[in-house]
C-alpha positions in Angstrom: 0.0 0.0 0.0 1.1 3.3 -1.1 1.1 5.9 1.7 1.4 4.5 4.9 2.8 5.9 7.6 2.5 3.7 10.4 1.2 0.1 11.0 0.0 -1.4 14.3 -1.9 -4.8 15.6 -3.2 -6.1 18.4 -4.6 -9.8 19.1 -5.8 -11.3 21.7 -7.9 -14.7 21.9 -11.0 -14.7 18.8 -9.9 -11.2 18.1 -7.4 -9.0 15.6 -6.8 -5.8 14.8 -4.6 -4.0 12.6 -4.6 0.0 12.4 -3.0 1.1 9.0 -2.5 5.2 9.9 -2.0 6.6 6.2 0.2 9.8 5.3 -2.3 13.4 5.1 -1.6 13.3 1.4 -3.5 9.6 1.0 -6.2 8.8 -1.2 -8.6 7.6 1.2 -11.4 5.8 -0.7 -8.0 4.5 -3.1 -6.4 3.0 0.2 -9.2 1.5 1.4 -9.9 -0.1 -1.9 -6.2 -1.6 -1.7 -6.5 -2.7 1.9 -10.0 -4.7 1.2 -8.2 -6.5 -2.3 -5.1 -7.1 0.1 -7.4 -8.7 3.0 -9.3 -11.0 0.4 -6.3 -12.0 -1.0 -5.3 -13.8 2.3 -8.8 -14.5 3.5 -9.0 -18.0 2.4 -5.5 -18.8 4.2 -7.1 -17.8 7.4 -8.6 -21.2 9.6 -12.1 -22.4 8.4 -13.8 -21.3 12.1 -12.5 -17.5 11.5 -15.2 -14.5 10.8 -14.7 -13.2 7.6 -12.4 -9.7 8.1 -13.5 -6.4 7.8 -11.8 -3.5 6.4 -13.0 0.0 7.7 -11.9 3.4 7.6 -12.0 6.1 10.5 -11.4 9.6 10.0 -10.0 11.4 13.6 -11.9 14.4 12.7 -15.6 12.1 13.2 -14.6 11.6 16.3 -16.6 13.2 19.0 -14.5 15.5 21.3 -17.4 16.1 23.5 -20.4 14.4 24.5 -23.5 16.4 26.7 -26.0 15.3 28.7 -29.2 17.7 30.0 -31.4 17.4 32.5 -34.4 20.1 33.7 -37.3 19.9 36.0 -39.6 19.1 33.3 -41.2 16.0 31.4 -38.8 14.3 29.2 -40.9 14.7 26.4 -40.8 18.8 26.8 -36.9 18.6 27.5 -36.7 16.7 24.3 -38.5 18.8 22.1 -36.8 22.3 24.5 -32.7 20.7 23.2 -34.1 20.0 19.5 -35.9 23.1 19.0 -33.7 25.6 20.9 -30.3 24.0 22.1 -29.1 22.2 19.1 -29.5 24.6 16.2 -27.7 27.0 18.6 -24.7 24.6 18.9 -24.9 23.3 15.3 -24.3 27.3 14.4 -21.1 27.6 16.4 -17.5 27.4 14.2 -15.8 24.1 14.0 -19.0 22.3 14.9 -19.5 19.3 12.7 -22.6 17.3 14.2 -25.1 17.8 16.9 
């Protein structure tokens, strides 16, 4: 794989992983591509009991840096509709925001 900038793995019993960490420049969707091709070439070498593997992508910027939780003197129902109505467009407005 073209790219790559660092590999690690970790196993322990009925479970792998392997974390390919690709250079800024990378094409993603090209990379993943490569990495599923390179996975199904040694698929069928793996033992007959094992799950077939999965090849996914995370991006670091998806990640969620903060998580909230509300709570109010009021029925659940109201609160609900009081965050979705008022809170979260307020949030969704504010720079570097990327999901509410």
């Amino acid at each position: 794989m073209d790219k790559v900038s660092d590999i690690r793995s970790t196993s322990m019993e009925g479970i792998s992983f392997v974390v390919i960490e690709l250079q800024q420049n990378a094409n993603i969707d090209f990379s993943l591509q490569d990495a599923q091709r390179k996975v199904g070439e040694v698929a069928a070498k793996l033992p007959a009991t094992a799950r077939t593997p999965t090849v996914s992508k995370l991006a670091l910027d998806e990640i969620p840096v903060l998580r909230m939780g509300v709570s109010a003197d009021m029925d659940s129902r109201e609160l609900y509709q009081f965050v979705k109505d008022k809170i979260q467009p307020q949030l969704s407005r504010v720079e570097g925001v990327g999901q509410v």
